[in-house]
N, C-alpha and C positions, 0 to 999 in steps of 0.2 A: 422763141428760144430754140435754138437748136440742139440738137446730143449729139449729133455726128457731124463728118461730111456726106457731101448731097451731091448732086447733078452728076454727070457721065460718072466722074472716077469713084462715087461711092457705090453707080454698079455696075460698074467695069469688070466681069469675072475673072480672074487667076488669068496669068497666062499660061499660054500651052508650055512653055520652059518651064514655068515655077512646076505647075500642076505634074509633068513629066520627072520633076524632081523629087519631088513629097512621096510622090507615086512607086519611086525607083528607091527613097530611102525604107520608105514601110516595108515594101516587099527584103530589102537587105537586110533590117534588125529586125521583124515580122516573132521570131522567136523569143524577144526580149519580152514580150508584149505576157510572159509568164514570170510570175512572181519568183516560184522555187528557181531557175532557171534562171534570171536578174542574179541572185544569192550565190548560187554558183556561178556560175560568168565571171562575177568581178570580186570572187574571192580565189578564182583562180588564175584570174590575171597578175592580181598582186605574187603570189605563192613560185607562180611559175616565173613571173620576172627576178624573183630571188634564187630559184634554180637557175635561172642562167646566167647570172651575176657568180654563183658556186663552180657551173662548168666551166664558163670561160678562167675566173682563176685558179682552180684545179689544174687545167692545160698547162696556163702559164707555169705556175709553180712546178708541176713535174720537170718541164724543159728547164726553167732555173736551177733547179737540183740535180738534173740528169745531164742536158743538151743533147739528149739521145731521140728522135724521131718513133724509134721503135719501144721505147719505155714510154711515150705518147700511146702508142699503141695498144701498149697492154694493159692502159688502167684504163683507158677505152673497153677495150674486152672484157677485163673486169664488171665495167659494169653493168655491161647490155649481156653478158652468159648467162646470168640468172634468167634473164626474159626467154632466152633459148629454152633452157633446161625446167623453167618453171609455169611458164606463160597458161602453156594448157589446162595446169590442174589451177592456175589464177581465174581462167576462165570458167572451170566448173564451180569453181567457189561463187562468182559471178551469177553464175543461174540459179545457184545454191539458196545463196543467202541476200539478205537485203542489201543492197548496192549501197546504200547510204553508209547502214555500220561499216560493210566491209571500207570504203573510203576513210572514215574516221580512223582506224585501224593503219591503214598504211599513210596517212598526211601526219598522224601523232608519231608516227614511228618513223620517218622522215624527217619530221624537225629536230627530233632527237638524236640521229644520225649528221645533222648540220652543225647540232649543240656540241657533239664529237670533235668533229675537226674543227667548229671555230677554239673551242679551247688548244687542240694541241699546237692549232697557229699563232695563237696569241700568247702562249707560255714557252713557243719555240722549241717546242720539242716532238716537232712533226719530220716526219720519216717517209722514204717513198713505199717503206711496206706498208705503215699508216697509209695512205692514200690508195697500197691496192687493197687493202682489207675492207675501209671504209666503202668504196667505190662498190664492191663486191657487196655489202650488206644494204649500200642504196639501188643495188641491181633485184634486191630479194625482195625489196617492195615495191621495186615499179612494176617486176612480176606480175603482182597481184593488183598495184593499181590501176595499169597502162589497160589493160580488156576491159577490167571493170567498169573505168570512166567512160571506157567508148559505148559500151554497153545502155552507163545512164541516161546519156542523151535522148534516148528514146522513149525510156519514164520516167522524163523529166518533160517533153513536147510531144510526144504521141509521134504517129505515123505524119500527120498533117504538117506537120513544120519539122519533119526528122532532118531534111537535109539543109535547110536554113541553119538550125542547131550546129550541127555534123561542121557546115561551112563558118559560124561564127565561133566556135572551138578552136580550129585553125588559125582562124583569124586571131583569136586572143591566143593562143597561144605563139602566133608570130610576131602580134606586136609585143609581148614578151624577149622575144626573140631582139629585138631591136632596142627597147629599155635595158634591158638586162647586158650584155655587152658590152653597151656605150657607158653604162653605171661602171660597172666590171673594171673597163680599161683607166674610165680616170682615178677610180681609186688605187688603180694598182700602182698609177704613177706620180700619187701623192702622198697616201698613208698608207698602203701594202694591203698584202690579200687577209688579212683575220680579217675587217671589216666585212669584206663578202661573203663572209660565211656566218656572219654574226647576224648578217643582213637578211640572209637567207632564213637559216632557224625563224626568226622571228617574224617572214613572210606566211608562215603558215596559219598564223594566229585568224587572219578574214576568213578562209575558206571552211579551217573548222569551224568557227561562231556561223559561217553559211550553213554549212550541212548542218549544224543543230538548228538553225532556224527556218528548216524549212517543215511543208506542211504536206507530210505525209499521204493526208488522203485526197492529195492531187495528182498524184503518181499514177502513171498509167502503166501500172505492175502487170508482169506475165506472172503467170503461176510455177512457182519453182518447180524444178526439174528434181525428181526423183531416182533413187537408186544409188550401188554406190557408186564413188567418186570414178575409179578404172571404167567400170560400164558406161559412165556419163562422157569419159574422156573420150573411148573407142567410138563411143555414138557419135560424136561431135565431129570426128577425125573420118567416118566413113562415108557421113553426109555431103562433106564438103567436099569429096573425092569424086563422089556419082553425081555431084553437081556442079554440072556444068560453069553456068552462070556465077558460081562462087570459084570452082578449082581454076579456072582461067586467068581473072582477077588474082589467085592469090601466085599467081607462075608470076607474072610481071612485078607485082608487090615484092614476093623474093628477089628478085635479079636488080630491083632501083635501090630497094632497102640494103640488102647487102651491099653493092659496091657503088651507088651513088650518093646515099644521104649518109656519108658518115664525116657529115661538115664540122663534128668536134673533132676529128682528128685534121680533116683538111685546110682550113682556114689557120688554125695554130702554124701548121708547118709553112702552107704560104709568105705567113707572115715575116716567118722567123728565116728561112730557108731559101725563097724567093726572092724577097724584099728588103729582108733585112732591115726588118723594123720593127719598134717600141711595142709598147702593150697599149697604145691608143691607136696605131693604126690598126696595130689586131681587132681592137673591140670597133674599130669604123668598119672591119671587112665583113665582120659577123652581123652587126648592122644593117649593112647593105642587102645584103642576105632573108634577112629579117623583116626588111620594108620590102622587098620583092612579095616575100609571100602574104604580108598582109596584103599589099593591093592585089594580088591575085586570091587570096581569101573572100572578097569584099564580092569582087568579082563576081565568085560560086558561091555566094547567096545571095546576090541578084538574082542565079537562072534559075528557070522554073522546076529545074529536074536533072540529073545527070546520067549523062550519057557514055556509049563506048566507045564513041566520038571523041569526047573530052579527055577519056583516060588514056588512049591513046595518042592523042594530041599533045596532050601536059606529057608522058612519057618522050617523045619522040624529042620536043624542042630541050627538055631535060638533058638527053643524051648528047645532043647537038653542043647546048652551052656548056654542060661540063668538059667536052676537049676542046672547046673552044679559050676556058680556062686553063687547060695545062699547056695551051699553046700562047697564051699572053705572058707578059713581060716586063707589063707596066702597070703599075700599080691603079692607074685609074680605072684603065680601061679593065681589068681585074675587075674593080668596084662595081663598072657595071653592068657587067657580065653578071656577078654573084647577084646584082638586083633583079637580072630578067631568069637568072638562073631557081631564085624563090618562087618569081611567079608560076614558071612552069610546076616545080616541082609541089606548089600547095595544088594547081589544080589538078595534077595526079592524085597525090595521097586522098584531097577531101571528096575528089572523084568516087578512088573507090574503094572509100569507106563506107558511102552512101549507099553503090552501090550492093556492096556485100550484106550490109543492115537491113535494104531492101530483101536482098534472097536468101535472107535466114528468120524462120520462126521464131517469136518472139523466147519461144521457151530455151533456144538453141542459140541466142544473139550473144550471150556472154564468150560460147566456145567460139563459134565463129571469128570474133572478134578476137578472141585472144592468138588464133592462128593468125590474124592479120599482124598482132603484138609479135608474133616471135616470129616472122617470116618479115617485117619490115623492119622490130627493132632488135630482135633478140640474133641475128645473123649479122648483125655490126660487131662482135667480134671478129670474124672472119672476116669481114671488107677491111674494120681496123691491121689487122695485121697486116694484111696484103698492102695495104697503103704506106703502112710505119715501116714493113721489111723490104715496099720496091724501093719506098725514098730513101732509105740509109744503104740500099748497094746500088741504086741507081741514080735517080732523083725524083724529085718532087711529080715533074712535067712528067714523066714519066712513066710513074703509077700512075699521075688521074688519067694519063690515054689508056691503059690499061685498063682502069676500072669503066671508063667511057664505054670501050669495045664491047663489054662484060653486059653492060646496062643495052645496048640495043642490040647482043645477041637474046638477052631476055624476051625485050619489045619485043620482037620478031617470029620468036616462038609462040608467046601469050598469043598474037597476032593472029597466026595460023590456028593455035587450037581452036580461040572463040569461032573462029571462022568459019570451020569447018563441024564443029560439038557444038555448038552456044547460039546459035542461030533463033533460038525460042528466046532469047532475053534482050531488052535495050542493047 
């Protein structure tokens, strides 16, 4: 009797494809392979695919109410100022305290804020001041959550899988990026925007049941920083100035952050301004966007480590496809410009995130990080404006050359300092 098959093909070894591919998947999820870290992942996929189901009809709806480019702009600003103005002392809270509570704390306070506007959409009594006050009050938690989260990743996988982590963050949170839109546009253009926000509220539900279930004493915790909060802020603020390897990194982080990724005011206006199109091509452009960076997500936790190589790289073709976008004209070719346009730009940001995580002390990762928060997200007020004020006295095409130029006089800079200062790091 036999149990198997037999002869050559039962010992026929793997082939070198298959084996090549198992090999190339492990090394890409390698990070999943943690319990706490599974819990988080995909209670933040769901959460964040409800936030962008929230931004993308927020967009639309202001331009419904307003038709104004520059009212886009400003509840933009609204709600990335707070990360400006607050980011840092988000970050000393970070070092501060346990990363976990501090998360429970701004994801409860988040839904709550979703719980807001989907009622004043759904009783019709939403106002565009509603929309900048709300916006303003979800700027005051991402504050706090945007450093902190970047922070966990590290005591949640240790130094050993930091940037696998760092690269699978990205990843969920782009392919977010690409549910959440496409969700976004066909509801807008069947049952209206309350859904999206009712959607949203009640995306937070997995990620907090995550953070309560995860297990503490796997955490690969630093030892909280001490002293007060100004001292800790100034500390954190001086470090990263005499350090090379981080001030470098954080020159180009400003110059892409401010006037390149501020794709919730860009993509709206394209759509609307360029195209002249529905709330389904909008959420297919934001999409496209979307899938760019996930497969370039995928990508940077394939490689082994990241480099100044890569961050420069992803910067440079960033800069390249972005005017290459305000010089299309056609809607496809848009499409897939914004596709290769993601990949560059995920392999900048998770680039150097990594890197910056790498060259900051554990005790010092929250501040660190949170400079990276307000130097990449919390300065999208000021790109928003500059976008919403060229395209309503200019145009669209316009601005993004403008913001193009902007973005590789950055590159350029960063370029020369590492070059010359930075010479001791990757």
């Amino acid at each position: 009797m036999q149990d198997g098959p037999s002869g050559p093909e039962a010992l026929a070894p793997p082939s070198p494809v298959a084996v090549k591919r198992r090999s190339w998947l492990g090394a890409t999820f390698r990070a999943l392979e943690n319990r706490n870290y599974r819990l988080y992942w995909s209670g933040q996929l769901v959460s964040l695919t409800g936030s962008w189901m929230q931004r993308t009809a927020v967009a639309w709806l202001v331009l419904e109410l307003t038709d104004s480019p520059l009212a886009l702009g400003t509840v933009t600003m609204l709600q990335f100022l707070p990360m400006l103005l607050f980011s840092l002392v988000g970050g000393v809270l970070a070092d501060r305290w346990p990363k976990r509570r501090v998360l429970l704390v701004t994801q409860v306070g988040s839904a709550l804020q979703a719980t807001a506007l989907a009622l004043l959409v759904s009783s019709g009594q939403i106002d565009l001041w509603h929309l900048y006050a709300l916006s303003f009050i979800q700027g005051l938690f991402q504050a706090v959550d945007n450093p902190t989260r970047a922070a966990f990743a590290a005591e949640l996988v240790g130094p050993d899988h930091l940037a696998n982590a760092i690269a699978l963050n990205s990843g969920n949170f782009n392919a977010s990026r690409i549910f959440g839109p496409a969700l976004a546009g066909a509801l807008l253009a069947t049952v209206g925007t309350a859904v999206c926000f009712w959607a949203n509220a009640l995306s937070y539900v997995p990620i907090v049941w995550g953070l309560l279930a995860m297990r503490p004493e796997e955490f690969h915790m630093a030892p909280p920083a001490r002293g007060s909060v100004y001292g800790q802020l100034v500390e954190g603020l001086a470090y990263a100035v005499r350090t090379p390897a981080i001030f470098g990194v954080l020159v180009i982080v400003w110059a892409l952050g401010t006037f390149g990724f501020n794709f919730i005011t860009i993509i709206p206006l394209l759509a609307r301004f360029v195209f002249d199109a529905g709330p389904e091509a909008y959420g297919l452009l934001s999409s496209c966007l979307g899938a760019g960076s996930l497969c370039g997500a995928l990508l940077a936790a394939g490689r082994a480590r990241a480099t100044r190589g890569w961050l420069f790289f992803g910067a440079a073709v960033f800069t390249v496809l972005l005017g290459s976008v305000a010089l299309s004209s056609w809607y496809a070719l848009s499409a897939v410009l914004l596709f290769a346009l993601g990949m560059a730009g995920i392999t900048f940001s998770a680039t150097a995130q990594t890197l910056l995580q790498y060259a900051a002390p554990g005790q010092m990762r929250g501040r660190v990080m949170s400079l990276y928060t307000v130097l990449f997200a919390g300065t999208t007020p000021l790109g928003a404006l500059v976008v919403g004020g060229l395209s309503e006295s200019y145009s669209v095409p316009a601005a993004l050359l403008v913001t193009a130029s902007l973005c590789a006089l950055g590159t350029a800079t960063a370029w020369l300092y590492l070059r010359y200062r930075g010479s001791d790091s990757p």
